[in-house]
MIDOSE-1310 file (N, C-alpha, C; in nm, 2 decimals, decimal comma, always signed):
residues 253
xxxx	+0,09/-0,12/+0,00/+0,00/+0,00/+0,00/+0,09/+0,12/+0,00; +0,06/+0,21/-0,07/+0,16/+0,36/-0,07/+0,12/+0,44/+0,00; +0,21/+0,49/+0,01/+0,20/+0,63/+0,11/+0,18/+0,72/+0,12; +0,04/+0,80/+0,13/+0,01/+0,91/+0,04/+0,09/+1,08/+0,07
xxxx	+0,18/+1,03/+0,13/+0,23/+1,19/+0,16/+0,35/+1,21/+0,09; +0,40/+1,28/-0,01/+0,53/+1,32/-0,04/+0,64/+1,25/+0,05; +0,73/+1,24/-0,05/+0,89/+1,20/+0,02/+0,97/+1,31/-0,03; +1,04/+1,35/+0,05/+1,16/+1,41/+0,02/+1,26/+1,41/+0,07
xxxx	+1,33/+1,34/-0,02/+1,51/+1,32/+0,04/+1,61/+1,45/+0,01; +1,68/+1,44/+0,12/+1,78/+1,53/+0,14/+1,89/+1,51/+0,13; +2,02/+1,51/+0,07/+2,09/+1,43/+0,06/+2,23/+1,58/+0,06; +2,35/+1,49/+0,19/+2,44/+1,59/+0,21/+2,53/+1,63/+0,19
xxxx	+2,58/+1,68/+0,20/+2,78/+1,78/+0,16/+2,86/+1,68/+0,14; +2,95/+1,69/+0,08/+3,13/+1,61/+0,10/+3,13/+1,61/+0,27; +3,16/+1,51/+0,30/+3,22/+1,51/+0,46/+3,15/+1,54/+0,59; +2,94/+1,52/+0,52/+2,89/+1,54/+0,60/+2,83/+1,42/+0,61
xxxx	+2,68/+1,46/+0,72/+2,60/+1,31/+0,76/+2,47/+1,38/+0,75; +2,36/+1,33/+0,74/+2,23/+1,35/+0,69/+2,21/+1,45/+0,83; +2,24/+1,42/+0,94/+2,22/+1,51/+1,06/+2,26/+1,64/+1,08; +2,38/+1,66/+0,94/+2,47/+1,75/+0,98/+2,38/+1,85/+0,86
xxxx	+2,32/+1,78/+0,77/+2,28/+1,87/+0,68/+2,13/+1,89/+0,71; +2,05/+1,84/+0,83/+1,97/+1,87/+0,91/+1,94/+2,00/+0,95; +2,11/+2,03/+1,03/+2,18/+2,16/+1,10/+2,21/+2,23/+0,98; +2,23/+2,20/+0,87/+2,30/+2,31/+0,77/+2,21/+2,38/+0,73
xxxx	+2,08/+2,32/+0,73/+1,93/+2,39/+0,68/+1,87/+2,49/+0,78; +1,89/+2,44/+0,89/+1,87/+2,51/+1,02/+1,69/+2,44/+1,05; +1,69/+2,36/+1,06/+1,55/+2,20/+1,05/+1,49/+2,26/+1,00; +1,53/+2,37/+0,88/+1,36/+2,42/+0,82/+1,29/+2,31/+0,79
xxxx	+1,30/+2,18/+0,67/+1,28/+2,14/+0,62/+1,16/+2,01/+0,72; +1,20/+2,02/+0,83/+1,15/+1,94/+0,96/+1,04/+2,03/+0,96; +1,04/+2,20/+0,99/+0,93/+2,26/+1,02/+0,84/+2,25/+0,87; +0,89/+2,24/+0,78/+0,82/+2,22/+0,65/+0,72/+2,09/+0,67
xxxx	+0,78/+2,02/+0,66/+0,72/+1,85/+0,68/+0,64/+1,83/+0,77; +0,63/+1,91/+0,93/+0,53/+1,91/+0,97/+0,38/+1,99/+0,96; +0,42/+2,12/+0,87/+0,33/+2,18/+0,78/+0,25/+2,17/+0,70; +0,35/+2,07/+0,61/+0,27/+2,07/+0,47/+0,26/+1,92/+0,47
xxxx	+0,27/+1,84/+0,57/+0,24/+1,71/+0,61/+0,32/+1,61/+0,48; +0,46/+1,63/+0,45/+0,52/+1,56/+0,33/+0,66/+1,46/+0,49; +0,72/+1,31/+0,39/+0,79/+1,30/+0,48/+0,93/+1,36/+0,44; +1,02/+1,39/+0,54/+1,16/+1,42/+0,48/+1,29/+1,33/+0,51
xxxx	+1,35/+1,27/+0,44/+1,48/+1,18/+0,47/+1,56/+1,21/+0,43; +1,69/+1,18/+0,60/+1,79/+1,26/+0,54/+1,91/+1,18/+0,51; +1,93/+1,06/+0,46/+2,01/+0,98/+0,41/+2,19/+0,98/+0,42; +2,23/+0,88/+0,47/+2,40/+0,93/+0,49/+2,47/+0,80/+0,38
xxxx	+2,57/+0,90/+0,29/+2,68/+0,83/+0,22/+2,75/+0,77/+0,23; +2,81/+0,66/+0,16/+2,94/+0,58/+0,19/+3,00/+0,71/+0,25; +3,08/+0,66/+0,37/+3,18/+0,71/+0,43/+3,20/+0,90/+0,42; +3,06/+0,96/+0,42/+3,00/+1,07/+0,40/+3,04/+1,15/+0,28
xxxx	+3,01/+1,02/+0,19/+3,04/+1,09/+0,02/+2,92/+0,99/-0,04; +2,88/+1,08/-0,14/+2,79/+1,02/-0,27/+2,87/+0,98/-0,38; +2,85/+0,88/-0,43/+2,87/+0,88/-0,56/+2,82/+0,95/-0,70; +2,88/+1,05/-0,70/+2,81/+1,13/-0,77/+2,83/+1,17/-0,92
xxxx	+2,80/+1,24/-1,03/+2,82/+1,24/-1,14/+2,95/+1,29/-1,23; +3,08/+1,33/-1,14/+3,21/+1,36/-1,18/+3,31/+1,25/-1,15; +3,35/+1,22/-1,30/+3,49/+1,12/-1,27/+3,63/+1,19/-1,21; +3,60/+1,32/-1,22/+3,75/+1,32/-1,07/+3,74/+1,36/-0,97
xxxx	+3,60/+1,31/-0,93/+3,60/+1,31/-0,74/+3,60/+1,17/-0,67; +3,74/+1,25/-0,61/+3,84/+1,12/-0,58/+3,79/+1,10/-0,40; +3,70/+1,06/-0,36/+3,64/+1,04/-0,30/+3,61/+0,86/-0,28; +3,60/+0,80/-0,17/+3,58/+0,62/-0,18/+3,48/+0,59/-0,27
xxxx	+3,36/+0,70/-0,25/+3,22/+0,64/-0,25/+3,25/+0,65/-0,44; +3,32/+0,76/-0,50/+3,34/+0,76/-0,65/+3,41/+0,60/-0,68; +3,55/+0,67/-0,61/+3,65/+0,49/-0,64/+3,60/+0,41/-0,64; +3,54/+0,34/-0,58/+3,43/+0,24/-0,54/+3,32/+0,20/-0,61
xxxx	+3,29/+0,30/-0,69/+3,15/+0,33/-0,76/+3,08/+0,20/-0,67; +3,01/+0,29/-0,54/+2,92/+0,22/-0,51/+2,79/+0,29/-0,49; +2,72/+0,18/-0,54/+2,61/+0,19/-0,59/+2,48/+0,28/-0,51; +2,50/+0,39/-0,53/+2,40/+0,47/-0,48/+2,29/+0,48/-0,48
xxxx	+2,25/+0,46/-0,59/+2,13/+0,46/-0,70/+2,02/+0,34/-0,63; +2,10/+0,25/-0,64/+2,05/+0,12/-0,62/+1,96/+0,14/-0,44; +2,09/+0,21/-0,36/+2,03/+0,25/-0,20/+1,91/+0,33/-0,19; +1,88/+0,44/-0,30/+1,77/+0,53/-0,31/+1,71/+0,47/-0,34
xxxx	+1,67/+0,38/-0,43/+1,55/+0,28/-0,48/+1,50/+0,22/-0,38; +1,58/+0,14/-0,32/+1,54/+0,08/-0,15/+1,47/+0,15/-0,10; +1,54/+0,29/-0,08/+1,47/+0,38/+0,03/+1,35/+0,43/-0,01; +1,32/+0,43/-0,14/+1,19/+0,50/-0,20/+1,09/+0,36/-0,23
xxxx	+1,16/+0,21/-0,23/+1,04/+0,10/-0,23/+1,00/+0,09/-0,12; +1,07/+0,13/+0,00/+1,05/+0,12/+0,18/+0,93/+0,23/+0,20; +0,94/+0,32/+0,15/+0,84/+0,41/+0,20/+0,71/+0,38/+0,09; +0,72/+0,35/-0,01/+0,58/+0,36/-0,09/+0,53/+0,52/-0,07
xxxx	+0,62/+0,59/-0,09/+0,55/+0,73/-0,15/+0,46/+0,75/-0,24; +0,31/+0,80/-0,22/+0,28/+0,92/-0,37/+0,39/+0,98/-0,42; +0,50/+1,04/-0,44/+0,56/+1,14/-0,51/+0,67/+1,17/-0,44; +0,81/+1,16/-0,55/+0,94/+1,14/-0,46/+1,02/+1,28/-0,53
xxxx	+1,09/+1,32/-0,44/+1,14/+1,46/-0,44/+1,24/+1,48/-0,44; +1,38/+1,48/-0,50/+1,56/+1,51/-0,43/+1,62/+1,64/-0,42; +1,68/+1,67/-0,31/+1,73/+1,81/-0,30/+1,88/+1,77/-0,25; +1,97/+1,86/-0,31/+2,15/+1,79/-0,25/+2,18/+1,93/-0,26
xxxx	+2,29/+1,91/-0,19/+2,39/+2,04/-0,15/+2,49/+1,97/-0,21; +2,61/+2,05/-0,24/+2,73/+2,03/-0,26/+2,73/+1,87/-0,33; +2,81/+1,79/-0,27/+2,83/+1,67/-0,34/+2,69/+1,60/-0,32; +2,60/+1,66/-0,27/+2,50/+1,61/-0,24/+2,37/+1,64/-0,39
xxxx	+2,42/+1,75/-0,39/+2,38/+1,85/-0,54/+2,42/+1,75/-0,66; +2,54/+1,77/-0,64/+2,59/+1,64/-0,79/+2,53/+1,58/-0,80; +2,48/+1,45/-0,71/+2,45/+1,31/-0,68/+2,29/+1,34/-0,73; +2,21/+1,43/-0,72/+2,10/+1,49/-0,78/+2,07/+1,54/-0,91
xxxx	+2,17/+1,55/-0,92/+2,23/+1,55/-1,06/+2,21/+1,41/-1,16; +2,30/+1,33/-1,09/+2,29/+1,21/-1,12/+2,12/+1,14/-1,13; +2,06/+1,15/-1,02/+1,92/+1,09/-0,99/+1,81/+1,13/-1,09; +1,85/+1,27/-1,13/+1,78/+1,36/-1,24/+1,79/+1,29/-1,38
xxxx	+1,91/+1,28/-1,44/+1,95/+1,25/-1,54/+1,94/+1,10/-1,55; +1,95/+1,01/-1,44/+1,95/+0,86/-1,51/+1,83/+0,81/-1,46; +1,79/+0,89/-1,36/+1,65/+0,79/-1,34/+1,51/+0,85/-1,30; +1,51/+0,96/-1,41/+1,42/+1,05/-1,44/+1,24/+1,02/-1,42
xxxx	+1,23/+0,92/-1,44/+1,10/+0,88/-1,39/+1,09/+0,83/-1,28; +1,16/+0,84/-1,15/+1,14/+0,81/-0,99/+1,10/+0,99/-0,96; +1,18/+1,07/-1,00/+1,11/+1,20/-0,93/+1,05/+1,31/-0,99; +0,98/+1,35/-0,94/+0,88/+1,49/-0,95/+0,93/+1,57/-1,00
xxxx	+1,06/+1,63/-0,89/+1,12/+1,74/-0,95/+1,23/+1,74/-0,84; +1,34/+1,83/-0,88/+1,45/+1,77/-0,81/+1,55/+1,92/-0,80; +1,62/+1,94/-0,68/+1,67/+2,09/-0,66/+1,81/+2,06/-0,62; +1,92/+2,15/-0,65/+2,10/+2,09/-0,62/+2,10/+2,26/-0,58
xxxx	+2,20/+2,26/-0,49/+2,24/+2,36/-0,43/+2,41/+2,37/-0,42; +2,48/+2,47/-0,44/+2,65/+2,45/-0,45/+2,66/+2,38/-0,54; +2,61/+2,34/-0,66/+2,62/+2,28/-0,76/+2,61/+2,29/-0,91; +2,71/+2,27/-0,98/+2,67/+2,29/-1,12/+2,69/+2,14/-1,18
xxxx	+2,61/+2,14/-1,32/+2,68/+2,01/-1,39/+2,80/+1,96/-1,43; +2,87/+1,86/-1,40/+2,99/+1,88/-1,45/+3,00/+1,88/-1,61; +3,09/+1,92/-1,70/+3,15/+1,94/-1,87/+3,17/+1,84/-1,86; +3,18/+1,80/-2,04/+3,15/+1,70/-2,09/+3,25/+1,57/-2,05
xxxx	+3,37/+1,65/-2,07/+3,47/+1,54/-2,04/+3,51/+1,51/-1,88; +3,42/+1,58/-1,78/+3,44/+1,56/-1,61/+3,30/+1,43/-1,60; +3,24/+1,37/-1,70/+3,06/+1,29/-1,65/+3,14/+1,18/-1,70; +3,00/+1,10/-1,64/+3,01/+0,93/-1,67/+2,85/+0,95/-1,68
xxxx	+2,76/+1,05/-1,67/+2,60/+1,06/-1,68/+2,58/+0,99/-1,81; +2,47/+0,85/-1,79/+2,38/+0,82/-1,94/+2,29/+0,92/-1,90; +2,28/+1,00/-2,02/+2,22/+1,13/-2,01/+2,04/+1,07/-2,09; +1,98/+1,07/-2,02/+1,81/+1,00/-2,06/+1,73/+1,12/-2,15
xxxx	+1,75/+1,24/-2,16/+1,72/+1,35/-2,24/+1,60/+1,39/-2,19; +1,56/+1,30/-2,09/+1,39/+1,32/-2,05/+1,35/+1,42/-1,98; +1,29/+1,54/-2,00/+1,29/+1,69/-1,87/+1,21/+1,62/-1,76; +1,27/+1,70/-1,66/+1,23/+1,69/-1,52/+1,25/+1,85/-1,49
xxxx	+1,16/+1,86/-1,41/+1,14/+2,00/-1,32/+1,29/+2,00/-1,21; +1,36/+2,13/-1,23/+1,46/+2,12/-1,15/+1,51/+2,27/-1,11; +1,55/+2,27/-0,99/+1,57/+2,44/-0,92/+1,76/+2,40/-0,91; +1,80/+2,54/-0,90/+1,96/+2,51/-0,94/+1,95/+2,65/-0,85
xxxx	+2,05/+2,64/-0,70/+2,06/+2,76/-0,63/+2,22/+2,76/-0,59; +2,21/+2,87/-0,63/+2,39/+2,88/-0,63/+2,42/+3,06/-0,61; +2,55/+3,04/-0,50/+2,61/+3,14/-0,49/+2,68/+3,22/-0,60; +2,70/+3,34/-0,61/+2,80/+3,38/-0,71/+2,96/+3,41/-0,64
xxxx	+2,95/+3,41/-0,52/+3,06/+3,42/-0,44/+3,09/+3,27/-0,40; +3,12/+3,17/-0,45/+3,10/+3,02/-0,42/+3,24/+3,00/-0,45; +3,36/+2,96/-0,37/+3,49/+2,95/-0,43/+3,52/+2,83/-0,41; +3,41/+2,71/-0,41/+3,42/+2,59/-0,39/+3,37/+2,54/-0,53
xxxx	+3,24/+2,58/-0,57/+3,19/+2,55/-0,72/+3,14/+2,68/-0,76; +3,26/+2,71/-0,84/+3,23/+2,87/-0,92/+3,06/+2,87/-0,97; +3,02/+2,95/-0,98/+2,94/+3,00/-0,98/+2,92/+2,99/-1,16; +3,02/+3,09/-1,23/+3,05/+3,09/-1,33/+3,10/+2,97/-1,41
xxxx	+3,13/+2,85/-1,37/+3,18/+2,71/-1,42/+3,33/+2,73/-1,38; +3,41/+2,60/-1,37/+3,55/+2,61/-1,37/+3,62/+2,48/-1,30; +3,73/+2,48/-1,24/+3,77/+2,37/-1,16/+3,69/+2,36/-1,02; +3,60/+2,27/-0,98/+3,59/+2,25/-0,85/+3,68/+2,23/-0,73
xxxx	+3,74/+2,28/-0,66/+3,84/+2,25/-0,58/+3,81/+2,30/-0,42; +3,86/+2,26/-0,30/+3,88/+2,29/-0,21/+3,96/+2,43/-0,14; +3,97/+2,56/-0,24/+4,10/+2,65/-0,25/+4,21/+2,59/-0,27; +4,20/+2,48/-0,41/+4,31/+2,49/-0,46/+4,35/+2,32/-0,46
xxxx	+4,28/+2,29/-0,37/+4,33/+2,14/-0,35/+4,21/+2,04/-0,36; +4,25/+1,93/-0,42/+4,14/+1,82/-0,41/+4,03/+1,83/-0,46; +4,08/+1,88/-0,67/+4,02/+1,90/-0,76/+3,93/+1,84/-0,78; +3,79/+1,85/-0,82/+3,66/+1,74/-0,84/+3,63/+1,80/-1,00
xxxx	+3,73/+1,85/-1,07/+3,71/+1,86/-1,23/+3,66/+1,96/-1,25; +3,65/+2,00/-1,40/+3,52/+2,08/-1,43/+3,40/+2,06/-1,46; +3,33/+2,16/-1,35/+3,20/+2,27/-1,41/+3,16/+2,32/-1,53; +3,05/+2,31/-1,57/+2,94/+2,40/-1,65/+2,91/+2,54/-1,54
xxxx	+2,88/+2,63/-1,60/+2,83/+2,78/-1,53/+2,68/+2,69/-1,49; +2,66/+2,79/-1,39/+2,47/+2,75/-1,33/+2,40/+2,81/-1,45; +2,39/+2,90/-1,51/+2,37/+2,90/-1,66/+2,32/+2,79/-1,72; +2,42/+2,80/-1,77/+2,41/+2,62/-1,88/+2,38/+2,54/-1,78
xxxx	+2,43/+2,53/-1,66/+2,34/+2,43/-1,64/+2,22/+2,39/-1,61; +2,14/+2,52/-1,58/+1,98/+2,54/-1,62/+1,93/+2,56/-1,74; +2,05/+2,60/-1,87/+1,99/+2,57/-1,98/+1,96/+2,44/-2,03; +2,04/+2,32/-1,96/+2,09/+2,25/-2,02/+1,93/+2,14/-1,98
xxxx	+1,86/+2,17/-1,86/+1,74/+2,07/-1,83/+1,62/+2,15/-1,89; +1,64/+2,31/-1,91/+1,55/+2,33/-2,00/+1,58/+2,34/-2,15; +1,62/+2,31/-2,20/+1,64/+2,22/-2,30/+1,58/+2,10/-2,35; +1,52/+2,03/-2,26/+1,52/+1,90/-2,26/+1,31/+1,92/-2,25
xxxx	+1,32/+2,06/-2,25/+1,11/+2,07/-2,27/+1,14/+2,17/-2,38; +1,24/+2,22/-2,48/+1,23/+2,28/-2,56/+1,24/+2,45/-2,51; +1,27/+2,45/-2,41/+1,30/+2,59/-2,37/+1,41/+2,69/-2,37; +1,37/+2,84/-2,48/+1,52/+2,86/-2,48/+1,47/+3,05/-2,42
xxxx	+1,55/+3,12/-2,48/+1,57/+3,25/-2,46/+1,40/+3,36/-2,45; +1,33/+3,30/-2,54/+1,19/+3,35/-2,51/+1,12/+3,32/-2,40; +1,13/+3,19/-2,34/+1,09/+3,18/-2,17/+1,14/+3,22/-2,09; +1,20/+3,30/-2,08/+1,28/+3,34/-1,96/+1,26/+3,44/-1,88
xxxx	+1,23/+3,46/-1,79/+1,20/+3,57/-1,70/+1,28/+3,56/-1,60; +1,32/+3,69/-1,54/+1,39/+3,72/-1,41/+1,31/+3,81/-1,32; +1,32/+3,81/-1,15/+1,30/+3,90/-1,07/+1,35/+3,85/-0,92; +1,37/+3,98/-0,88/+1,46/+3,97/-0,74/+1,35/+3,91/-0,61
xxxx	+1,36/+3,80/-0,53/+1,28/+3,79/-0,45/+1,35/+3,88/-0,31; +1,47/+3,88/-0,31/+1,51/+3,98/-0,19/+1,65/+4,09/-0,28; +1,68/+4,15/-0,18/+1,80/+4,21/-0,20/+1,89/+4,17/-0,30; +1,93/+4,03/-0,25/+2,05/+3,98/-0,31/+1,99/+3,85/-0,38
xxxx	+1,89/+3,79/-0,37/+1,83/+3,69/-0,45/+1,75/+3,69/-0,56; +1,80/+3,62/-0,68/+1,76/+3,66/-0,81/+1,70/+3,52/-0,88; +1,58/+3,52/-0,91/+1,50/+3,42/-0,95/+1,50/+3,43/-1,08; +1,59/+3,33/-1,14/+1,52/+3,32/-1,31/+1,44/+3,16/-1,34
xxxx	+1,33/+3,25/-1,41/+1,26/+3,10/-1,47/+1,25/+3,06/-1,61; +1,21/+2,94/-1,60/+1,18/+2,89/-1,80/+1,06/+2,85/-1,77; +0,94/+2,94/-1,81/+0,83/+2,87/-1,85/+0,76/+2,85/-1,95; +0,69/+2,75/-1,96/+0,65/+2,73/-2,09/+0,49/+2,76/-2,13
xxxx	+0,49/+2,90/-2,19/+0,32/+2,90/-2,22/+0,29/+2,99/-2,07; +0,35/+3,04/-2,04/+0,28/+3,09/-1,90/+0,22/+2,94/-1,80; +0,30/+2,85/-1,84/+0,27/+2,73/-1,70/+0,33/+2,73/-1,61; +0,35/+2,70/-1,52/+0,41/+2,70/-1,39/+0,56/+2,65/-1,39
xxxx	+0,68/+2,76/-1,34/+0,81/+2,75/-1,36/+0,83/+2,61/-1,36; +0,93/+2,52/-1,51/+1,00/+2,41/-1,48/+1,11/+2,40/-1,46; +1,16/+2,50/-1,49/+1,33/+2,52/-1,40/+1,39/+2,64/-1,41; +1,43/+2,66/-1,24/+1,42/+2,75/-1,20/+1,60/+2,77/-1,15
xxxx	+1,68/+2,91/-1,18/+1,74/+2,90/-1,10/+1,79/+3,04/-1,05; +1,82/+3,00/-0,88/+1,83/+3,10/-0,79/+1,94/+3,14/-0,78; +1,97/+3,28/-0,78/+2,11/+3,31/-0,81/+2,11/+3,41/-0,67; +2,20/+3,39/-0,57/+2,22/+3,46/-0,49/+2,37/+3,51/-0,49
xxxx	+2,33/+3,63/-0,45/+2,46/+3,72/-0,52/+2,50/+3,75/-0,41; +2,66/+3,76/-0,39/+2,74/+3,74/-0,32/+2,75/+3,66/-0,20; +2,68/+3,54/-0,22/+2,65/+3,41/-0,13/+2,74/+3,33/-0,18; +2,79/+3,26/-0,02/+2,89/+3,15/-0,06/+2,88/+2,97/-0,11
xxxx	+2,94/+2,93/-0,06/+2,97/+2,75/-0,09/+2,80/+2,71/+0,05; +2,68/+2,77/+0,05/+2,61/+2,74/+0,13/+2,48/+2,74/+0,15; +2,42/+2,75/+0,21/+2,20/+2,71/+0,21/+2,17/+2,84/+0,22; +2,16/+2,93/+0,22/+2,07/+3,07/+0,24/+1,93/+3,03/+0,33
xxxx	+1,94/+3,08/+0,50/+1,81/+3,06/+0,55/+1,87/+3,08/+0,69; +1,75/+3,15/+0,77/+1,78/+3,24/+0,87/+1,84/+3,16/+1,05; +1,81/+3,02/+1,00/+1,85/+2,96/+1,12/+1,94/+2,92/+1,16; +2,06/+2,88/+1,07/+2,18/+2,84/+1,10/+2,30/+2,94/+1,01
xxxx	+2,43/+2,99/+1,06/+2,51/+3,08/+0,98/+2,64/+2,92/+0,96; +2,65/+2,90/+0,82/+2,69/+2,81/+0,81/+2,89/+2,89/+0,84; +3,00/+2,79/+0,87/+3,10/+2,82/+0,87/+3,16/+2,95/+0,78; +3,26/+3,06/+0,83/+3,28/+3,18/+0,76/+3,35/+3,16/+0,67
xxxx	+3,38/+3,05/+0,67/+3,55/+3,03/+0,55/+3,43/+2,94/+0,42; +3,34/+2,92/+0,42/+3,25/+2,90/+0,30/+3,14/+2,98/+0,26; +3,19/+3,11/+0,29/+3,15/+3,23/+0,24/+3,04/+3,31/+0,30; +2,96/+3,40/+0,22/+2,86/+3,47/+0,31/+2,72/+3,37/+0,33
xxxx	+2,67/+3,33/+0,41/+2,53/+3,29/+0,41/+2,40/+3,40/+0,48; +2,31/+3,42/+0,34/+2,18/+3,51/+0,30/+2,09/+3,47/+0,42; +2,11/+3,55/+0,58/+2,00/+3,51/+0,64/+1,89/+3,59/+0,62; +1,86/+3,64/+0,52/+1,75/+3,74/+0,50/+1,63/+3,61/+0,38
xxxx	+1,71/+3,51/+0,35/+1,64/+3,44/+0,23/+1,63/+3,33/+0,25; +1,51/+3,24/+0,24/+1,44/+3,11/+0,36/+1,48/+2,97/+0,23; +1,60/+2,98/+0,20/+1,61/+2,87/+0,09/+1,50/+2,74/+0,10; +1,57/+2,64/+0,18/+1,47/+2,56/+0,20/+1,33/+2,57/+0,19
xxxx	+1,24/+2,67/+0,24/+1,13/+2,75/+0,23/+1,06/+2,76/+0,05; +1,18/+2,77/-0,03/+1,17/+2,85/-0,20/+1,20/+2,73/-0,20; +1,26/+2,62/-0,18/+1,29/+2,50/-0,23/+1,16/+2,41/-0,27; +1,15/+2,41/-0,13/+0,95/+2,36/-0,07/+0,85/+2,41/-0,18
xxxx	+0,86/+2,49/-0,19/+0,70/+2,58/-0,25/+0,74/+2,54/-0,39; +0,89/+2,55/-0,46/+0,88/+2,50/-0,62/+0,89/+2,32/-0,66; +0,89/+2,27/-0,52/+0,89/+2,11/-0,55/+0,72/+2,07/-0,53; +0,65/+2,17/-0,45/+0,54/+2,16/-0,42/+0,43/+2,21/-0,54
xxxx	+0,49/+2,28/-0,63/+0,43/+2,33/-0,70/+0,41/+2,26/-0,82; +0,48/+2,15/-0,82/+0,53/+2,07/-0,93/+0,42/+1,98/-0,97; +0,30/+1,94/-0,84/+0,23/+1,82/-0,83/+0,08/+1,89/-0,79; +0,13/+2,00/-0,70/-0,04/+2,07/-0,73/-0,07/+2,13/-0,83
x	-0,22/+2,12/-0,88/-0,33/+2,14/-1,02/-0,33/+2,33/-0,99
């Protein structure tokens, strides 16, 4: 028998634990779920890495190529959801990346944060061509995953390849419903946060991406101030909150 309430997995950072990215959110996503009555899971990585969609992240869970994919499927036949949802940060973002692209008909709609797609020659993605609804929020001050596309690195060390710009990489899933330069709309929801959408026909945004300007390697949301050395975090702007409402929006008429 299924489950009639939304799932949504959360999935964490390089070197974190589903608890840690609990705290990185600051439990919005907990006060969400008891709101809007959806469940939320916060899933932990081989040895607090995903296997994710870049061949030079040299990480176990990559080396190893273990099987990720295969653990989400478990976790989404365990629950018997209505309607399955991915959101990742950082390496957590990639690996959503991955979920988007290879197994496009398990989710709704699917959101990466700190994250761009990796270029052609950094994937191992069978790329399925199939659109899926997808939100892409990223700092422009990100010196972990440029903003603009480039080497992913830790300042310098412990290269994870190249990036696509968050650009392309929102062109790249709208694309995939035929969406180009004529859908496009932009507007600021705060100060420093800049909402561009692709819609089609005046229907409800299918991919969205949030550009927060001078925001670092981090969540934007007023509960928790993530570490200073990963740049500025936007307590004025309820990420998780804008996460919620466009994954929510995906499945209501």
């Amino acid at each position: 028998m299924s489950n009639p309430c939304p799932l949504v997995i959360v999935f964490h950072g390089s070197k974190q634990t589903g608890e840690k990215m609990r705290q990185s959110c600051g439990y919005e996503f907990d006060r969400l779920a008891d709101q809007y009555k959806f469940i939320v899971a916060y899933p932990n990585g081989y040895k607090n890495h995903w296997n994710d969609n870049r061949l030079q992240a040299p990480y176990e869970a990559r080396q190893l190529n273990i099987d990720d994919k295969r653990f989400i499927q478990k976790l989404i036949d365990q629950q018997k959801p209505s309607i399955v949802f991915a959101v990742g940060y950082s390496n957590g973002g990639h690996f959503v990346f991955r979920l988007a692209l290879e197994m496009t008909e398990r989710f709704a709609a699917c959101a990466a944060i700190s994250a761009n797609l990796p270029t052609d020659g950094n994937t191992d993605v069978r790329l399925t061509h199939q659109p899926i609804p997808m939100l892409i929020m990223n700092g422009t001050n990100d010196k972990i995953n440029p903003y603009n596309g480039g080497e992913v690195s830790f300042w310098g060390f412990q290269s994870r390849g190249q990036v696509r710009s968050s650009w392309s990489t929102a062109q790249y899933f709208a694309d995939q419903y035929g969406l180009h330069s004529l859908h496009v709309s932009s507007k600021y929801l705060t100060n420093n946060c800049q909402s561009t959408t692709w819609n089609d026909d005046g229907n409800k945004p299918k991919i969205v991406l949030l550009t927060i300007h001078k925001g670092g390697h981090v969540i934007p949301q007023p509960n928790y101030r993530a570490p200073r050395i990963l740049g500025l975090t936007d307590t004025k702007f309820n990420g998780p909150k804008e996460l919620w409402h466009f994954l929510q929006s995906q499945f209501e008429k």
